[in-house]
N, C-alpha and C positions, 0 to 999 in steps of 0.2 A: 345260408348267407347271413350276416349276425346285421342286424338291423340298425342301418345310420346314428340314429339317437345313442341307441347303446353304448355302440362305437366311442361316443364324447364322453361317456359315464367313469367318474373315476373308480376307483376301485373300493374305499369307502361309502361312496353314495349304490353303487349297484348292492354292496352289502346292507345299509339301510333299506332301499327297497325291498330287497330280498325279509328283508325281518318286518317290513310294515307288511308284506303280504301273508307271510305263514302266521301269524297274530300272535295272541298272546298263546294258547294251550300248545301251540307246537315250537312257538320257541323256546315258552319258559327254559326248558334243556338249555339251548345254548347260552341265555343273557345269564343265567348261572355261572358258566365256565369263564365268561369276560372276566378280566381284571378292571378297577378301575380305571386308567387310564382307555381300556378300549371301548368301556362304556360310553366314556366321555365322547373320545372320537365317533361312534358310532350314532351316540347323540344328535352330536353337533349335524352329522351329513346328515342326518332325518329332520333336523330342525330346518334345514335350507334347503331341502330336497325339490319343494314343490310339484307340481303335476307328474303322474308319470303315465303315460299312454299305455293300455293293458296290452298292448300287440309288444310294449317294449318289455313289459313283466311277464310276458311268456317267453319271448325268446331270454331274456333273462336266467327265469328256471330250467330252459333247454340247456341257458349254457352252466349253469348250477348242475347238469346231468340229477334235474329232482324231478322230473318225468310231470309235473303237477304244473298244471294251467291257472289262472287267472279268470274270476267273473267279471271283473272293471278296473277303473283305474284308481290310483293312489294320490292322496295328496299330505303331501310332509308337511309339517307345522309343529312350531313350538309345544303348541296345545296337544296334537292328536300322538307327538311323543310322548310327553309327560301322562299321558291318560296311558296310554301303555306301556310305560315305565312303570309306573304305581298299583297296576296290578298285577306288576311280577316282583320288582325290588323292594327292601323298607322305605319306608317314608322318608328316613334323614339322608338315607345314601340317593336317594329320587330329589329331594332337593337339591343338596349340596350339587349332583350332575347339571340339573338345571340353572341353578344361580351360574354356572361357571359359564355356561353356552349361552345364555342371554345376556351377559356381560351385567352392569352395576344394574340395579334396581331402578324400575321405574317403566311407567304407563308410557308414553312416549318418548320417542327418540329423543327429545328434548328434556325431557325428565332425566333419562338415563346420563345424557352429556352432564349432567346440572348435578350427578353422583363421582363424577370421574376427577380423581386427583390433578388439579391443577397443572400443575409441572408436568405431568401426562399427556394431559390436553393439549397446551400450550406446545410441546414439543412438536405435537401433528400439525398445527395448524401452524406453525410460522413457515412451514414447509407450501401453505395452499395459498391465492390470491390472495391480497389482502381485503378485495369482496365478498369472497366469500365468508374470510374469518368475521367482519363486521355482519351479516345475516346472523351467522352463529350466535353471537354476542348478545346480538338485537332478543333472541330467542329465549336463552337461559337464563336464569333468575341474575337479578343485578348484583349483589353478592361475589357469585359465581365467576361472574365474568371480571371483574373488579380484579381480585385473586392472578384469573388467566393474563390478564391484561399485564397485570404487574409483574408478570413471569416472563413474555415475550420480550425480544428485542427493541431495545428502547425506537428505531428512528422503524423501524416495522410495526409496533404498536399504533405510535402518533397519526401512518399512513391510514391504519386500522379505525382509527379517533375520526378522521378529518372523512373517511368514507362514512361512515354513521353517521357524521355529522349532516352529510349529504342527501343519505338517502331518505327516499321516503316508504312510499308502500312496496311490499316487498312481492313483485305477481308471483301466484301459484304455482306454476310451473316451474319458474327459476327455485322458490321454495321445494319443493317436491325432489328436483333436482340434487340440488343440498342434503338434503335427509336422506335419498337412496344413494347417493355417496359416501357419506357419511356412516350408515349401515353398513355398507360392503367393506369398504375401504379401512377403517377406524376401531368399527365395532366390534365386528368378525373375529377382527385381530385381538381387540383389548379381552376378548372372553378366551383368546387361549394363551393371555397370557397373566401375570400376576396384577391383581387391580389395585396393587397398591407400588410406590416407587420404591425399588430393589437397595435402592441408598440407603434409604428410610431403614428398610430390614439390617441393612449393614450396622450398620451405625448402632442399632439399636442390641443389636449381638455385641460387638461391641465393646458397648459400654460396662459387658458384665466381665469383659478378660480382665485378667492382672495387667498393671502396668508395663510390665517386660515383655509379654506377650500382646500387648494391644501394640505397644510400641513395632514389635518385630511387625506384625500385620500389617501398620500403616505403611511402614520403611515398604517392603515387599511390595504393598500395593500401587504407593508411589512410582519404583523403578518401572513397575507394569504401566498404571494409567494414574497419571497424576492427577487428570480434572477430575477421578471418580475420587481420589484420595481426598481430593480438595473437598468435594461434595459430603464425603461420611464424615470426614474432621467437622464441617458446620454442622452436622446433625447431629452428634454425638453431643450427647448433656452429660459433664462430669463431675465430678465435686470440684473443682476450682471456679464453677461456674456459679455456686452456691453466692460464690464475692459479688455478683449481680445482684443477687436480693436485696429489697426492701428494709428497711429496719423492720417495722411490723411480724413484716412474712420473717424473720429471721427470729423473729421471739417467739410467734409461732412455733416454727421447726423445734427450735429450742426446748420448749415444755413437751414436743412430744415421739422426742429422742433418750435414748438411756445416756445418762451421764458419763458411764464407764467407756460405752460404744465410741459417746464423742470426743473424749477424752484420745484414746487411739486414733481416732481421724484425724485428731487436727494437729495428732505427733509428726502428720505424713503432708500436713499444707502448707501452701506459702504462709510467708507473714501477714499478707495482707486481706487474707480468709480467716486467719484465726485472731487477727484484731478485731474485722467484720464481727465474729462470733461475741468477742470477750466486752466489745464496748457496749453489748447488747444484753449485758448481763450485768445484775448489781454486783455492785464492788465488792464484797464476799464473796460471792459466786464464784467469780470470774479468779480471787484469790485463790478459793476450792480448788479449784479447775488446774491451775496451774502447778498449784503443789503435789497434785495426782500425779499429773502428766511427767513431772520430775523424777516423781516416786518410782516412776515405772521402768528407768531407763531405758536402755535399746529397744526398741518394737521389731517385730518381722514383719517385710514390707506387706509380705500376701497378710498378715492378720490388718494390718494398718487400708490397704486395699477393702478389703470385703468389710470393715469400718464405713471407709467412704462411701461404697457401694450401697450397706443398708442408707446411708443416709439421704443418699440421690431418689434410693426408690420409697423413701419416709415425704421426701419432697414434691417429687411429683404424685403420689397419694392424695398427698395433701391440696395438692393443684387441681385434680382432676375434680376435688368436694370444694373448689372453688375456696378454702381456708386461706392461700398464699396465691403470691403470682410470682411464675418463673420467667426471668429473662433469657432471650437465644442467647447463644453462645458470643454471638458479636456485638452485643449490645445495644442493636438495632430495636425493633419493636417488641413489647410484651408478647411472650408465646406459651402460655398456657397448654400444658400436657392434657 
């Protein structure tokens, strides 16, 4: 008769089990044959697995038909995976598994919230009380929550404000509360799934198509889902957005682009990006510049494209060394790449 407990064990956790008990020398064989994806899964159930009672890790191996008994019981943890991960797999493929199943970085629950993409976060939480989201808030670096705050919905924030405002000490229990919810519910999820937002990745793909072809992909993804369409057009940094710049940051880029390159760019931009450029250049220059660009007649879009394209990724290089500052694409706040 197979044993109650058992009975509730999914089908990845009794296989955890199963590999916490025959250890490292008799598994090795099989964490070999894993793919990485099964790693991961198999991971993950030993990371959450907790206690198992060795009367349930016998009848286990009974139902394993592996005829081998159990001296005691098991306990699954982050740690006592990772200790036997690492002496069977390499070191990088043994992180990489673990970074993904403990979700962002960070010593406490609270740590790790304080790594989670904003717009990530803020998604879960306009979905929970808006008590509980203000505990949350109280918890994570002020930064952080600043960011979430200005993601959520405007008259759901305010609620979110006006409870904080309120509260005081926050008891332990309701605390504790929060955090093992938070764990199960949020966390679980954010480590199988990507920790950074999927728009962001779009967007950023993207930005490297030809014109005709980014074009066709918006159109498409539009007909599909407009508000993601909406969402990767604001993320998407292009060379027309270059006309945001700076005078400074604009002389900057200038001295540390090839002349020829930008010369083809700006055969392919508005007027109002390539006065941007010309008024930022002495009057020779800018004379130079123009008598090339003439010189050259017709351009091919894809050469005049992959022009623009070095020059976006010459800009935000340049951003990232803090040399220039790049504005979003809406002309809202400074957003430095």
């Amino acid at each position: 008769m197979k044993h109650p407990e058992l009975a509730k064990m999914s089908g990845p956790h009794k296989a955890a089990a199963f590999m916490l008990a025959i250890g490292e020398d008799y598994g090795r064989p099989i964490w070999e044959q894993l793919s990485d994806d099964e790693v991961k899964e198999l991971s993950q159930a030993m990371a959450s697995l907790g206690s198992v009672n060795s009367k349930v890790v016998e009848k286990l191996f009974i139902e394993f038909t592996s005829g081998v008994s159990t001296t005691g019981s098991l306990q699954g943890s982050f740690d006592s995976t990772e200790r036997l991960l690492r002496k069977i797999l390499p070191p990088d493929r043994v992180s990489s598994v673990m970074e993904e199943i403990r979700g962002p970085a960070g010593r406490t629950m609270w740590d790790k919230l304080g790594n989670v993409n904003e717009v990530v976060l803020a998604n879960y939480l306009k979905n929970e009380y808006p008590q509980t989201v203000a505990v949350v808030l109280q918890k994570i670096r002020p930064e952080h929550a600043s960011r979430v705050l200005g993601v959520l919905p405007e008259d759901f924030a305010m609620e979110v404000v006006m409870r904080m405002l309120r509260m005081e000490s926050v008891q332990k229990d309701i605390l504790d509360k929060v955090e093992q919810t938070l764990r199960i519910e949020f966390m679980n999820n954010l480590a199988r799934t990507s920790q950074r937002d999927s728009h962001e990745t779009i967007a950023e793909i993207f930005n490297y198509l030809d014109r005709s072809t980014e074009t066709r992909f918006l159109t498409a993804l539009e007909d599909r889902n407009r508000e993601s369409a909406e969402k990767v057009r604001a993320l998407m940094f292009t060379f027309e957005d270059l006309g945001e710049l700076d005078p400074q940051s604009v002389q900057t880029l200038l001295r540390n682009v090839d002349k020829d390159r930008l010369a083809i760019a700006l055969k392919g931009a508005s007027d109002g990006v390539r006065d941007l450029f010309f008024s930022n250049m002495s009057e020779r220059a800018a004379k130079i510049l123009r008598e090339d660009m003439e010189a050259m007649g017709p351009v091919r879009l894809r050469d005049v494209d992959e022009a623009q394209v070095e020059m976006v990724n010459k800009a935000k290089d340049l951003a990232e060394t803090g040399e220039i500052i790049l504005a979003d694409n809406k002309g809202e706040d400074e957003l430095v790449y």
